[in-house]
C-alpha positions as CSV (number, residue, x, y, z in Angstrom):
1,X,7.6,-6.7,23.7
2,X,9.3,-8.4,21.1
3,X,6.8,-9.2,18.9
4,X,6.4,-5.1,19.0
5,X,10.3,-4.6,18.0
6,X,10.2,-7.7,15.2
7,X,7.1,-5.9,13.9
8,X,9.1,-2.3,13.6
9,X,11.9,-3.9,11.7
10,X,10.0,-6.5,9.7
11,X,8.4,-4.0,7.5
12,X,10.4,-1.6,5.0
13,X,10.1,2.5,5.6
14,X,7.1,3.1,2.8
15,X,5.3,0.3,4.3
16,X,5.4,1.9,8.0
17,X,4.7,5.0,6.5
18,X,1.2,4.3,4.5
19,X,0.1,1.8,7.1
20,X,0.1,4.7,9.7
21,X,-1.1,7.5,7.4
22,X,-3.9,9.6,7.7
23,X,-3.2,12.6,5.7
24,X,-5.6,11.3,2.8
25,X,-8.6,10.1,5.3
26,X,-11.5,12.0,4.6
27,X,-14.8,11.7,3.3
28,X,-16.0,14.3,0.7
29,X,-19.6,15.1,0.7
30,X,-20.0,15.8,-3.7
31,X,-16.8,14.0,-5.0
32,X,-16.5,14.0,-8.5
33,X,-16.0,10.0,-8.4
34,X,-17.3,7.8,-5.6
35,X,-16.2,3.9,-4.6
36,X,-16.8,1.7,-1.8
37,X,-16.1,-1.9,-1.5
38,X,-16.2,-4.4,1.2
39,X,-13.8,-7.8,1.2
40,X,-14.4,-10.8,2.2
41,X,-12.2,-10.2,5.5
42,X,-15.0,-8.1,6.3
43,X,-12.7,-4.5,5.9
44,X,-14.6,-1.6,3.8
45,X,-12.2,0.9,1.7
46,X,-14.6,3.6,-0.1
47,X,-12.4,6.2,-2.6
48,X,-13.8,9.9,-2.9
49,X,-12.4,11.6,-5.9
50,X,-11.8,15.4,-7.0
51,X,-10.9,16.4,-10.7
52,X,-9.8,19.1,-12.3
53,X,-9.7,18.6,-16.1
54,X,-8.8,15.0,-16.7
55,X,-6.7,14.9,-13.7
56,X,-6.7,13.4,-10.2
57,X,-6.7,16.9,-8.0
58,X,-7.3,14.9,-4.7
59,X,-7.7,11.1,-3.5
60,X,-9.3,10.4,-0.4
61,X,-10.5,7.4,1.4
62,X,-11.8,6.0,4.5
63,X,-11.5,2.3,5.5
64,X,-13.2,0.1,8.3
65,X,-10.1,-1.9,8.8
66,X,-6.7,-3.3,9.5
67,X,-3.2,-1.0,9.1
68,X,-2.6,-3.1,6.4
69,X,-5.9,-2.0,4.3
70,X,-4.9,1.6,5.4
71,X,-1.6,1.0,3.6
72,X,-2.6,-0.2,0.7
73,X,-5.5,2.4,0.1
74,X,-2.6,5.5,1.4
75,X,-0.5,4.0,-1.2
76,X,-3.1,4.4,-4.1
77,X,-3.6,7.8,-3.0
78,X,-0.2,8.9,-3.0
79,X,0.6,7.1,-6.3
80,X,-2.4,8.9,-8.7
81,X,-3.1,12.0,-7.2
82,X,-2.1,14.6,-10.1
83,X,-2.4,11.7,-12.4
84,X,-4.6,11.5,-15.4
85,X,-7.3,9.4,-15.7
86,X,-5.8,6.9,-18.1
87,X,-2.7,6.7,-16.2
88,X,-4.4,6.0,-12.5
89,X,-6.5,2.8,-14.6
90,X,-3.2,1.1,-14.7
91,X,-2.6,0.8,-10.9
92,X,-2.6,-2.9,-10.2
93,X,-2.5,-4.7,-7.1
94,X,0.6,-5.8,-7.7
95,X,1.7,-2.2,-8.3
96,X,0.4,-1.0,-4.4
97,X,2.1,-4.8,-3.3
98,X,5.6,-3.6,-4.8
99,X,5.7,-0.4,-3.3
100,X,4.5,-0.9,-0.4
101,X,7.8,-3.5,-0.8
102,X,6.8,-6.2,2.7
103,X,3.1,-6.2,2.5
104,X,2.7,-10.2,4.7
105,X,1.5,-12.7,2.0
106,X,-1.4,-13.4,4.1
107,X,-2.8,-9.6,3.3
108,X,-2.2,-9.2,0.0
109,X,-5.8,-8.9,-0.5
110,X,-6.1,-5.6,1.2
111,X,-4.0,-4.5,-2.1
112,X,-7.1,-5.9,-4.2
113,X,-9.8,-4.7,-1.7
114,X,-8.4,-1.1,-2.2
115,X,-7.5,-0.9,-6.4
116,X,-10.7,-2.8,-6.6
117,X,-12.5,0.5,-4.7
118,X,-10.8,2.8,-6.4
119,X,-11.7,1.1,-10.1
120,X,-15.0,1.3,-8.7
121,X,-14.6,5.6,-8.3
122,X,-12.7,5.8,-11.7
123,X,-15.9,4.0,-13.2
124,X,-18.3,6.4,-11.2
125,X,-16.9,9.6,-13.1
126,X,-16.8,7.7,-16.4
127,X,-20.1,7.6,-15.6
128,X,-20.6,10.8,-14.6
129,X,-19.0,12.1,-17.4
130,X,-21.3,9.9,-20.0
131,X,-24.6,11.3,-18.1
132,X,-23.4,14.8,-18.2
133,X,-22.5,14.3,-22.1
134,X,-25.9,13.1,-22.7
135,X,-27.3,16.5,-21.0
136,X,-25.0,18.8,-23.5
């Protein structure tokens, strides 16, 4: 019981917040940008991304892991959807690690796991965007 109540007041607000979120879980059957990337820990984060114009319109993932992996993958959602393009490329790890403000040392790969995923989308509608250039 007190490792339960240490837990609770261990971790700042945004933290608690994004590691319980679920708002942004779902899967999109024809996203404009796809990712999906599996760490070493063995947790899976895949990014499914709409646009409108040049913009983010909606960021969506599912994981196969830990609350801490759901944190950091909530927090990249939260932080570019209705971004451009160009400004969601400069989401770093250490950008998700900040917010997310007491992210335990010993996870802070989740924060790579996820921003490397969602590079991984941002790269699929580059992409996209190349192939469908070619067509015009």
């Amino acid at each position: 019981m007190e490792e339960d109540k240490d837990f609770w007041q261990s971790h700042s607000e945004q933290y608690l917040e994004m590691a319980f979120s679920n708002e942004r879980q779902e899967k999109i059957s024809h996203p404009d940008g796809y990712g999906k990337k599996m760490g070493d820990c063995g947790d899976t984060i895949e990014f499914f991304l709409t646009l409108e114009k040049d913009r983010l319109q909606f960021v969506s993932y599912q994981i196969d892991g830990c609350i801490n992996t759901n944190a950091c993958a909530a927090t990249i959602s939260r932080m570019t959807e209705g971004k451009s393009l160009d400004t969601a490329w400069q989401i770093l790890p250490e950008t998700v690690i900040a917010y997310l403000g007491t992210l335990p040392e010993h996870e802070l790969h989740c924060a790579e796991l996820a921003v490397g995923a969602f590079y991984m989308a941002l790269a699929d509608v580059q992409k996209k965007n190349m192939d469908k250039e070619k067509e015009d």
